[in-house]
N, C-alpha and C positions, 0 to 999 in steps of 0.2 A: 622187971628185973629177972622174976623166972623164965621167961618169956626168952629175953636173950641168952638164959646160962643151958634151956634147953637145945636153942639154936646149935652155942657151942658144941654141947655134947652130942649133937645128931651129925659136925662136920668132923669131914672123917681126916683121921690122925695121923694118915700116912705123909709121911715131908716130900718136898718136889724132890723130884730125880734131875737131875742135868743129862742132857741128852749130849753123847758122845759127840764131836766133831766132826763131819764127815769127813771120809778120809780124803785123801790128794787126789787120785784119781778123780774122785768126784765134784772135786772143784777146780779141776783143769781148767774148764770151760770158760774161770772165773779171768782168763790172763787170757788176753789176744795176743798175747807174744806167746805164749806156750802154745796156741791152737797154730799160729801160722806157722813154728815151726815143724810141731805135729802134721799139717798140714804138706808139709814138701819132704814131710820121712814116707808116710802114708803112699804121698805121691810114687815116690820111686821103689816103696814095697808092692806097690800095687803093678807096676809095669814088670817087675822081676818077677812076680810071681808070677803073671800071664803069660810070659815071655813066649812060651811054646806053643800058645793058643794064637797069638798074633801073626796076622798075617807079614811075616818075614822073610828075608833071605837068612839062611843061616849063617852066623856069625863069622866061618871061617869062608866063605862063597865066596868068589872071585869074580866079577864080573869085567870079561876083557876089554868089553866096549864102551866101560867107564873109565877106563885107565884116559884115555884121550881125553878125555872132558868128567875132570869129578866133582864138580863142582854141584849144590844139591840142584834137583830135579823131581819130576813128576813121579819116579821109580825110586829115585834115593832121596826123601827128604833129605838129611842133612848132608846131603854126597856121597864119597867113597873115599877112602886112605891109598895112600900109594901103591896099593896093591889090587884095590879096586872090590875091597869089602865095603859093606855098607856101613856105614858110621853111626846111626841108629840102632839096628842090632847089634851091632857090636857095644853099645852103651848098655842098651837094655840088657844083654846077657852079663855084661861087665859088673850090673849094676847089682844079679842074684851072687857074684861073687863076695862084693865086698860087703852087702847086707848079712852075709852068713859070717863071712871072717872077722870083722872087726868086731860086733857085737859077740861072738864068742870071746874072741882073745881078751877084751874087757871083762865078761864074766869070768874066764878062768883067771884072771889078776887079781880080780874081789878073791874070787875063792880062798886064793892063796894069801894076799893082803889083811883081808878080817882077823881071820885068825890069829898072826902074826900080832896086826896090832891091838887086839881086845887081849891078848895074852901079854901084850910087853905093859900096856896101860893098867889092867886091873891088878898083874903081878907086882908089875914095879920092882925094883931091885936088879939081881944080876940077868934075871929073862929080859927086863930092858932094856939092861946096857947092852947086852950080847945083839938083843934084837934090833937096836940102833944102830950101833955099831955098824952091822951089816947094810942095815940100809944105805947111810952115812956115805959107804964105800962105792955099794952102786950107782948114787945119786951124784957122786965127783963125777960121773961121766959125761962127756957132751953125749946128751940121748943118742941122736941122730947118728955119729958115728959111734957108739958101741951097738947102734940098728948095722950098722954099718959090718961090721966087724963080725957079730954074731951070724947074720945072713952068708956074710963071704965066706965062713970057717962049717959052715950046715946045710947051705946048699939054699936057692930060691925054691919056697914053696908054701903051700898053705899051711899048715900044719908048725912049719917053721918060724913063720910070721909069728902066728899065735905061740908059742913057745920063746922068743923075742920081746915078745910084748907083755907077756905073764915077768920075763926077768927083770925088765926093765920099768915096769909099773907098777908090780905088787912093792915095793920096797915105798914107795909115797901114798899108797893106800893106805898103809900098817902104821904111816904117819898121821896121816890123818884119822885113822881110827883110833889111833892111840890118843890123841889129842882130843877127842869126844870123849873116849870112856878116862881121861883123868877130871872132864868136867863135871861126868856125870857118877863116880863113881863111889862118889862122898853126900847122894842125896838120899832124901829120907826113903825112896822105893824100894834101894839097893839096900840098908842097913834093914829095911822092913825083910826084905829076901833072905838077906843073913841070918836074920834072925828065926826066919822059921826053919833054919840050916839046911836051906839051898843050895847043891852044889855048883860048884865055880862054873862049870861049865853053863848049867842051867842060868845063872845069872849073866853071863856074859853070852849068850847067843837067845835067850829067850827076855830076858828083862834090860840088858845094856843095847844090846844092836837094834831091835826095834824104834828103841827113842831116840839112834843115829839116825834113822832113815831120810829126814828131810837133804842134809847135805849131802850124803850118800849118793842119793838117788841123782843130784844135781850133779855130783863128780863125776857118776858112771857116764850120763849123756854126754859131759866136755870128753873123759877117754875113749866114748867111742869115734867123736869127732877126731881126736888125736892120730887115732889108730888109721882112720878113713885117710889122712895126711900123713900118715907113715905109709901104707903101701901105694897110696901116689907117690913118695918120694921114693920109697925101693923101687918103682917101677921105674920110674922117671933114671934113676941111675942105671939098671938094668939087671936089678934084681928081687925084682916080684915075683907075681906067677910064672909058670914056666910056659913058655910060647906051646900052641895055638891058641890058647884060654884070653879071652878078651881082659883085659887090664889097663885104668882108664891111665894110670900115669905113665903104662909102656905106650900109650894113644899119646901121648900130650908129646912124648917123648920121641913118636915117629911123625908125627903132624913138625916138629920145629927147622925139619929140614929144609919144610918147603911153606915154611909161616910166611916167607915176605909177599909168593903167590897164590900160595891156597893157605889161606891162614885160616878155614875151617877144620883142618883137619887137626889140629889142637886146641880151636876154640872152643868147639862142643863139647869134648872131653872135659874141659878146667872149667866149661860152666856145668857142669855134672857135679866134678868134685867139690865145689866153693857151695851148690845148692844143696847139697845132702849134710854138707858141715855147717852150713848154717842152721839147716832143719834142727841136728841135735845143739847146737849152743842158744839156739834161741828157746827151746824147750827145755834145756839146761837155765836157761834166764828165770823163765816162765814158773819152774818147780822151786827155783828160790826164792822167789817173789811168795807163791803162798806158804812157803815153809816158815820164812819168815812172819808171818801173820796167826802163824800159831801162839 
C-alpha cells in the first residue's frame, strides 16, 4: 500500500496539454482535390513567372510566314492568331497578367468587405442597417452588366478591373462576414475578450476574423476564380486590357472569327481559362473539405 501511494507521489502532476491542430496549410496535402487544384495554379504560376527566361517569340512578334499556314507547328506549338503571333506566348505572358490582376482585385475586395462586415455584425444596430442597406443596393445588380457599365464609363484597364471588382464584391464579403461574426459573436471567447475590456477593434480583427478563416479562405479562392471569368468576359466583349497586352478573353474573342477553320485559335485560349478556374474552385473544394473537419 505505501508502495503504490509512493509510486503516485513520484508521478508527476502536470495534466496533458492538447496539442494545437495543425493548421490548414499543413494539412492540404490531406485533400487530392485541393493538391490537384493546387496543382494546375502552381502550373501556370510557374510558366508566368519564367516567361522571359523561355525560349520565346515575344508576345506582340509577328511572324509573316505563318499567317499562310498557322496552324501549330514545329516553331509554333500551338500555331499563331490571325495576325501571326504565337499563341503560346501570347498565353504564357497573358497568363503573368491575370495571375497578378485578379488575385489582387480579390484581395483588395476582402480588404474593404472585412471591415465593413465584422463592423455591421459585431455593432448591429443602425451600422448594419446602413451597412446592408448598401450592400442590398449593389447586390440588385446583374454583376456582369454593372462590370459592364463601370468599365465603359472608366475606361479598359488594369487598375480599372480591380477597382470593378473591389465595387462589386466587397458588398457580399461584408455579408458573409457579417453572417460569421453574428455566429460567433455571442461565444464564450468573445464575452472572455470583453471582459478583460478588449477593444472592439482588437476583438473584431484579432479574436473574431481568425475563427472566420476556414470559409474565408474558401470564398477568396471561388472570387479569384470569378474575377479570372470576369476579365475573360471584358475581354471577350472588348473591354479588358488595353491592346498590345496579351489578354486570353480578347484571344478567345479574335480566335471566333475564324473557329469554323482554325478553331485553335480560341481553343487554346478557353482551355487556359476553364484550367486556371478550375485550379482555384477545386482548391476552394479542397479548403472546405478540411475546414469542415475542424
Amino acid at each position: 500500500m505505501s508502495a503504490t501511494i509512493d509510486n503516485a507521489a513520484a508521478a508527476p502532476l502536470t495534466a496533458p496539454v492538447d496539442k494545437a491542430p495543425p493548421s490548414l496549410l499543413r494539412r492540404l496535402p490531406q485533400s487530392r482535390v485541393a493538391m490537384v487544384g493546387l496543382g494546375l495554379i502552381i502550373f501556370w504560376v510557374a510558366l508566368a513567372t519564367l516567361a522571359p527566361l523561355l525560349p520565346l517569340d515575344p508576345p506582340n512578334k509577328q511572324d509573316l510566314m505563318a499567317l499562310a499556314d498557322p496552324r501549330p507547328s514545329a516553331r509554333h506549338w500551338l500555331g499563331t492568331d490571325f495576325k501571326g503571333r504565337d499563341i503560346l506566348s501570347r498565353l504564357i505572358w497573358g497568363a503573368r497578367t491575370v495571375l497578378s490582376v485578379a488575385p489582387l482585385a480579390a484581395l483588395a475586395a476582402y480588404l474593404v468587405g472585412c471591415p465593413l462586415g465584422l463592423a455591421a455584425g459585431y455593432y448591429g444596430g443602425k451600422v448594419d442597417t446602413i451597412i446592408s442597406r448598401i450592400s442590398d443596393i449593389i447586390l440588385s445588380f446583374p454583376i456582369i452588366i454593372l462590370y459592364v457599365i463601370l468599365i465603359a464609363n472608366i475606361g479598359p484597364s488594369a487598375l480599372n478591373i480591380v477597382l470593378a471588382v473591389v465595387l462589386t464584391a466587397a458588398p457580399g464579403i461584408a455579408r458573409i462576414v457579417r453572417g460569421l461574426t453574428l455566429e460567433q459573436r455571442h461565444l464564450d471567447y468573445i464575452a472572455a475578450a470583453q471582459l478583460r475590456r478588449e477593444s472592439a477593434l482588437y476583438i473584431m480583427f484579432i479574436e473574431l476574423l481568425p475563427n472566420c478563416r476556414g470559409p474565408l479562405i474558401t470564398d477568396f479562392c471561388l472570387r479569384v476564380g470569378y474575377t479570372i471569368i470576369t476579365i475573360g468576359i471584358l475581354g471577350f466583349l472588348g473591354l479588358g486590357l488595353p491592346p498590345p497586352d496579351p489578354d486570353w478573353g480578347t484571344m478567345v474573342k479574335e480566335g471566333t472569327a475564324m473557329i469554323s477553320v482554325r478553331p485553335h485559335m480560341s481553343l487554346f485560349p478557353s482551355i487556359a481559362i476553364v484550367s486556371l478556374i478550375l485550379g482555384f474552385n477545386l482548391l476552394a473544394d479542397g479548403v472546405r473539405e478540411l475546414s469542415l473537419r475542424d
